[in-house]
Backbone as a chain_set.jsonl record, in Angstrom:
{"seq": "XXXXXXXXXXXXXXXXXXXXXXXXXXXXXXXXXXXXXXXXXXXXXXXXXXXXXXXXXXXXXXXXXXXXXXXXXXXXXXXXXXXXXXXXXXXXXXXXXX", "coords": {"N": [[26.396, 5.079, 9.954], [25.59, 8.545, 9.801], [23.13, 10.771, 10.977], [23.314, 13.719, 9.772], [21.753, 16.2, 8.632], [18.66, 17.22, 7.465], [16.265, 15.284, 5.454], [14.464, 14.018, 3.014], [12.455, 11.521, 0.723], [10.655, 9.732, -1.629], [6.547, 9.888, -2.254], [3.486, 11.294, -1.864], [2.087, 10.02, -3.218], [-0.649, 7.228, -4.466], [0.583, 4.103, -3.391], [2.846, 4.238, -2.602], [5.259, 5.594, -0.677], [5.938, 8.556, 1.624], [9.41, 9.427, 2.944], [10.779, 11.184, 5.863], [13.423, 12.204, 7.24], [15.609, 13.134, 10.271], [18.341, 14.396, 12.308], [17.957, 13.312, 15.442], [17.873, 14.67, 18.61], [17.695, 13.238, 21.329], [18.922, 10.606, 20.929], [18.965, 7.613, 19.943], [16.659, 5.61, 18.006], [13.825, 6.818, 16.761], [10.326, 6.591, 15.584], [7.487, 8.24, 13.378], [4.514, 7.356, 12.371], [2.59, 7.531, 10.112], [-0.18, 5.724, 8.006], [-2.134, 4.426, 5.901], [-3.278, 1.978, 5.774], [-2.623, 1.096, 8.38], [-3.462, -0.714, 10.91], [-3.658, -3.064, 9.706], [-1.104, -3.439, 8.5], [0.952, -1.89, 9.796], [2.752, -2.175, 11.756], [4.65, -3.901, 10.656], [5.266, -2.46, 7.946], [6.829, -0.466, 10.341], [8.891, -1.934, 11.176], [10.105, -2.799, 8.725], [11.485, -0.079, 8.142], [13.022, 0.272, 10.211], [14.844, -1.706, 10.144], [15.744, -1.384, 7.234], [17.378, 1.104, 7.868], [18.876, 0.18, 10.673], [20.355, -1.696, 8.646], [22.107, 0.099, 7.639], [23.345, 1.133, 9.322], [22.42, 3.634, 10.846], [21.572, 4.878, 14.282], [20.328, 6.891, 15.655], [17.637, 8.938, 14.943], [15.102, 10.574, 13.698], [12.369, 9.876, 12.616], [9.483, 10.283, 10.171], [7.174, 9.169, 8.514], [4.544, 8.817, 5.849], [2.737, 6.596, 4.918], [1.2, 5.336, 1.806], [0.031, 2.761, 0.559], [2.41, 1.699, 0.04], [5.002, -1.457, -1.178], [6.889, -2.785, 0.456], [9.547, -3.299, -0.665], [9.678, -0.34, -1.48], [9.212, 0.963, 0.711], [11.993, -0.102, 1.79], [13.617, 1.434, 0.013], [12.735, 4.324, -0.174], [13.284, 4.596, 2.484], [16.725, 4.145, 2.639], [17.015, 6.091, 0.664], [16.309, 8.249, 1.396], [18.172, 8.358, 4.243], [20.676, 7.788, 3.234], [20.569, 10.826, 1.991], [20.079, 11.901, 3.916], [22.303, 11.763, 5.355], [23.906, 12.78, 4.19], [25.588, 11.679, 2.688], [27.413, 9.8, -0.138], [28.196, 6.889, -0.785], [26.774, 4.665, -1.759], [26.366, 2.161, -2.151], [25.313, -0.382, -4.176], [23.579, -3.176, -4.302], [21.641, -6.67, -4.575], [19.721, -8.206, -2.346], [19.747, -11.693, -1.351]], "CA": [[26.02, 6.256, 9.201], [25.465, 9.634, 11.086], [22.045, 11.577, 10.203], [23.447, 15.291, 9.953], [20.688, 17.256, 8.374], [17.051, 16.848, 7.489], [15.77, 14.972, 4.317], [13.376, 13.164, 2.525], [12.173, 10.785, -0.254], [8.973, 9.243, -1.796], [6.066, 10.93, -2.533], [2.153, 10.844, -0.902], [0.974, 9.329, -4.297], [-1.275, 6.228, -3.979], [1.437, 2.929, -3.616], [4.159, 5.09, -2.368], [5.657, 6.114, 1.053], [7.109, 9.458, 1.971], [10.313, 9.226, 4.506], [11.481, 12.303, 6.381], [14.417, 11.611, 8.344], [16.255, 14.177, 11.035], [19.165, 13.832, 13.729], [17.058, 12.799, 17.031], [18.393, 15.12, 19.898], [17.398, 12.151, 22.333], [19.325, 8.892, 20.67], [17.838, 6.034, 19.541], [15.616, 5.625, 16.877], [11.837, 7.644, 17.226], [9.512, 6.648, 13.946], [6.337, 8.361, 13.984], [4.434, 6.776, 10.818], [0.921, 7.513, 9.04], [-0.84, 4.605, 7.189], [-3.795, 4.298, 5.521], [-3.148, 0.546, 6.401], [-1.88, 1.278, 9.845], [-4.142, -1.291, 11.459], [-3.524, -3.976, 9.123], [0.672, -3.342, 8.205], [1.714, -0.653, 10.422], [3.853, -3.147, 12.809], [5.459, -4.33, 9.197], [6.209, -1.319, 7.752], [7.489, 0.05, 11.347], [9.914, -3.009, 11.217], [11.497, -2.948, 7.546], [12.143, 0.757, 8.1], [13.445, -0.139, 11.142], [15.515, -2.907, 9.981], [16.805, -0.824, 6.951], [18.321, 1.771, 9.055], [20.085, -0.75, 10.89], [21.619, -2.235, 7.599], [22.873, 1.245, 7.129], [24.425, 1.731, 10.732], [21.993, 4.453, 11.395], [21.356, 4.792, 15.218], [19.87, 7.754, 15.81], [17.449, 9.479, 14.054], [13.8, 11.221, 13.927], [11.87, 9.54, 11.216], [8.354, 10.78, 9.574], [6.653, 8.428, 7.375], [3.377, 8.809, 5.922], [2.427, 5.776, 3.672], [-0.349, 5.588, 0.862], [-0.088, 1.357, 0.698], [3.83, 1.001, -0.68], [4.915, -2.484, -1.27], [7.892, -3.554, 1.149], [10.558, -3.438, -1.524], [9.405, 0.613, -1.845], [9.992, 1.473, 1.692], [13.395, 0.025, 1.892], [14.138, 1.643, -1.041], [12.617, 5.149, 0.006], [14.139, 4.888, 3.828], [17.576, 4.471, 2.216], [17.227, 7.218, 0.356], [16.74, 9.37, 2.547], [19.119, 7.93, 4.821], [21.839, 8.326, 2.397], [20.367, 12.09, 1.496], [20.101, 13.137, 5.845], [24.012, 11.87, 6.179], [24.963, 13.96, 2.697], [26.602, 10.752, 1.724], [27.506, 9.513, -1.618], [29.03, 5.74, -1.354], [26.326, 3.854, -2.09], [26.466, 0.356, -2.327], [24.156, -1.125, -4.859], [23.596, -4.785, -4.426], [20.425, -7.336, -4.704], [19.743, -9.079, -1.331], [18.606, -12.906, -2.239]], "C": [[25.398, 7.252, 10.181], [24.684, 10.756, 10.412], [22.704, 13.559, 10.814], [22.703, 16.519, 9.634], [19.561, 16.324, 7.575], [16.99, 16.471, 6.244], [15.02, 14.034, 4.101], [13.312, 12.52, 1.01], [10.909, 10.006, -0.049], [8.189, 11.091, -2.236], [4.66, 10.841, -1.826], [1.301, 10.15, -2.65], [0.489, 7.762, -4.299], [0.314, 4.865, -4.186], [2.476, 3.448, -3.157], [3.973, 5.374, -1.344], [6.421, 7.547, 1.084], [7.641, 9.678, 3.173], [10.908, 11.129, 4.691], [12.61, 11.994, 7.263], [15.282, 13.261, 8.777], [17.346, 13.295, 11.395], [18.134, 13.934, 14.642], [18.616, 13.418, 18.169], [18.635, 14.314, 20.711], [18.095, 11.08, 22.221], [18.263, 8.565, 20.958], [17.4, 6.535, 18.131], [14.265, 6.278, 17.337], [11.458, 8.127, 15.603], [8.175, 7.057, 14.293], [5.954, 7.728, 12.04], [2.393, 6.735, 11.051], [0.942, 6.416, 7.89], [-2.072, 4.371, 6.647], [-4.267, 2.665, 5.613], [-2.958, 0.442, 7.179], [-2.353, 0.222, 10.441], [-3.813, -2.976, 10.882], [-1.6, -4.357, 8.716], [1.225, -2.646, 9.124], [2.802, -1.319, 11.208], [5.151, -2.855, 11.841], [6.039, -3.221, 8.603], [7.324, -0.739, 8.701], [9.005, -1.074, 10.705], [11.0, -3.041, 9.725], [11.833, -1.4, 7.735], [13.169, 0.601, 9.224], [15.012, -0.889, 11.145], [16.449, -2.112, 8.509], [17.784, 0.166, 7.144], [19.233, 0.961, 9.831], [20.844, -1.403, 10.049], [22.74, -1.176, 7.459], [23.591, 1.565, 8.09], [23.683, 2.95, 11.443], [21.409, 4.45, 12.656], [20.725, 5.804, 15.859], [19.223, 9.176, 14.978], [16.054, 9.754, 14.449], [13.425, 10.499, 12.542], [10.24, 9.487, 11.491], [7.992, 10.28, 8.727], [5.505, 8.672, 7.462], [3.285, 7.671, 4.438], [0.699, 5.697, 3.023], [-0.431, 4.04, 0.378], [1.49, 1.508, -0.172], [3.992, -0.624, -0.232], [6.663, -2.449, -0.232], [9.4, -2.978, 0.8], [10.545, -1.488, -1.307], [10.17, 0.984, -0.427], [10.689, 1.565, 2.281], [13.953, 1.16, 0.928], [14.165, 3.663, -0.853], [13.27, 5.416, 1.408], [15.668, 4.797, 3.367], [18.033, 5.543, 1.101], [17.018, 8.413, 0.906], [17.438, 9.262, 3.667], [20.324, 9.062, 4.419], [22.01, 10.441, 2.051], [20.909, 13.085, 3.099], [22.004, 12.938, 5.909], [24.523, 12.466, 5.329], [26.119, 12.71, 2.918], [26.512, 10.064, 0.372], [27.777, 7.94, -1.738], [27.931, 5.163, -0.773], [26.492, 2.614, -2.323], [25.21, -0.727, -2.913], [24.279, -2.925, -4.942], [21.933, -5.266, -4.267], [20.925, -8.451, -3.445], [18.758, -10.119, -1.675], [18.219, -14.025, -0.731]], "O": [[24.796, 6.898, 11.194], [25.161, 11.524, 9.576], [22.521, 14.237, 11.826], [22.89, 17.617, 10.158], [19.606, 15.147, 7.215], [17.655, 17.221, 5.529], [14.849, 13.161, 4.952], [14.066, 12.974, 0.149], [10.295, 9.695, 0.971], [8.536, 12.261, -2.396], [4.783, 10.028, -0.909], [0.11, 9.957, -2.893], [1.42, 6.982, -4.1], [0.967, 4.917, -5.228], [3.398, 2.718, -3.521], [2.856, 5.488, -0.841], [7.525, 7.61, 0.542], [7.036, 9.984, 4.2], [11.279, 11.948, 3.851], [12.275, 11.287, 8.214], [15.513, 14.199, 8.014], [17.504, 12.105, 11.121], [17.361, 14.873, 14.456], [19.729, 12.945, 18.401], [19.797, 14.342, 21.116], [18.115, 10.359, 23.219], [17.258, 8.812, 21.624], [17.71, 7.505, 17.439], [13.834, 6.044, 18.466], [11.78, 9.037, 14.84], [7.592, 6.529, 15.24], [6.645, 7.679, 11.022], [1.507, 6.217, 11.731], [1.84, 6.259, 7.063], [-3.024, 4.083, 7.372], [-5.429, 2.268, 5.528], [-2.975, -0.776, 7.356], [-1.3, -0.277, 10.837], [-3.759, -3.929, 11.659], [-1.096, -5.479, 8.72], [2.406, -2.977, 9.228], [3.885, -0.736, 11.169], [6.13, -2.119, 11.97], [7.246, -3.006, 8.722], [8.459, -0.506, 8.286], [9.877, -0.746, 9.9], [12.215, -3.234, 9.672], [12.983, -1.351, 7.299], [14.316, 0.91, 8.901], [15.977, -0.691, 11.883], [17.678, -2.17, 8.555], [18.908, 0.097, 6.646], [20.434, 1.096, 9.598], [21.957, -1.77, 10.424], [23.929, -1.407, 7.237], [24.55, 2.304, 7.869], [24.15, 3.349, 12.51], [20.32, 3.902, 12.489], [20.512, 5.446, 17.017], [19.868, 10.125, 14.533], [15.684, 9.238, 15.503], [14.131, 10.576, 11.537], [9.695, 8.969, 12.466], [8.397, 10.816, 7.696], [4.981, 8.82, 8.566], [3.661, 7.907, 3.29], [-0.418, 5.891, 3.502], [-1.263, 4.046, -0.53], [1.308, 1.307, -1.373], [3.387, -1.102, 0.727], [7.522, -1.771, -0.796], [10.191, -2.426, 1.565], [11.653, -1.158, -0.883], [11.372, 1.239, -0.349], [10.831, 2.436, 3.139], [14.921, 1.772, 1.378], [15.136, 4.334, -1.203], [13.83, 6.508, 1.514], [16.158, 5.779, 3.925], [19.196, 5.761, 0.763], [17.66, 9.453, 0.753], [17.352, 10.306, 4.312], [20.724, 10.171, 4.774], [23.027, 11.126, 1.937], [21.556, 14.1, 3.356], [22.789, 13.76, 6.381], [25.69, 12.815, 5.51], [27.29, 12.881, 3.258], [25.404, 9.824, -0.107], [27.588, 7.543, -2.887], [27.861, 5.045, 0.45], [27.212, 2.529, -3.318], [24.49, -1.531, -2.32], [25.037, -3.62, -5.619], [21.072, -4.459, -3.915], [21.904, -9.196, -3.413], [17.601, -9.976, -2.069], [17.473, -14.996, -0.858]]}, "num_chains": 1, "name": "protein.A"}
């Protein structure tokens, strides 16, 4: 998946994450990420956003997170949506990973 313009999802309300995602001039991946847990999760969060971008094929990208304590499940859920929103793609693929 190929980040072509700028978008976002989530929101800054308490339990919730908001993702910004760009194209990254530079390649690679470059996450900058606010936490009000940072000290205690910040690795963890880094890593499932991390990790759902790579489900998605995304390889290059600028990503802006600021989390307010989201639960795991949330910030897959908000990094693929804005994924899906930065590549202006539509084919979704809804499934439950067990």
């Amino acid at each position: 998946m190929e980040i072509v313009k700028p978008a976002s999802a989530g929101t800054l309300e308490s339990s919730d994450i908001a993702i910004r995602i760009e194209p990254n001039e530079k390649k690679g991946l470059e996450i900058h990420l606010t936490s009000s847990v940072m000290q205690q999760f910040g690795k963890k969060i880094e890593g499932v956003i991390r990790d759902t971008l790579g489900e998605l094929g995304v390889t290059d990208a600028y990503v802006d997170a600021v989390d307010k304590g989201a639960l795991d499940c949330a910030v897959k859920a908000r990094t693929a949506a804005a994924a899906f929103r930065a590549a202006d793609s539509t084919d979704v693929e809804w499934r439950v990973k067990q």
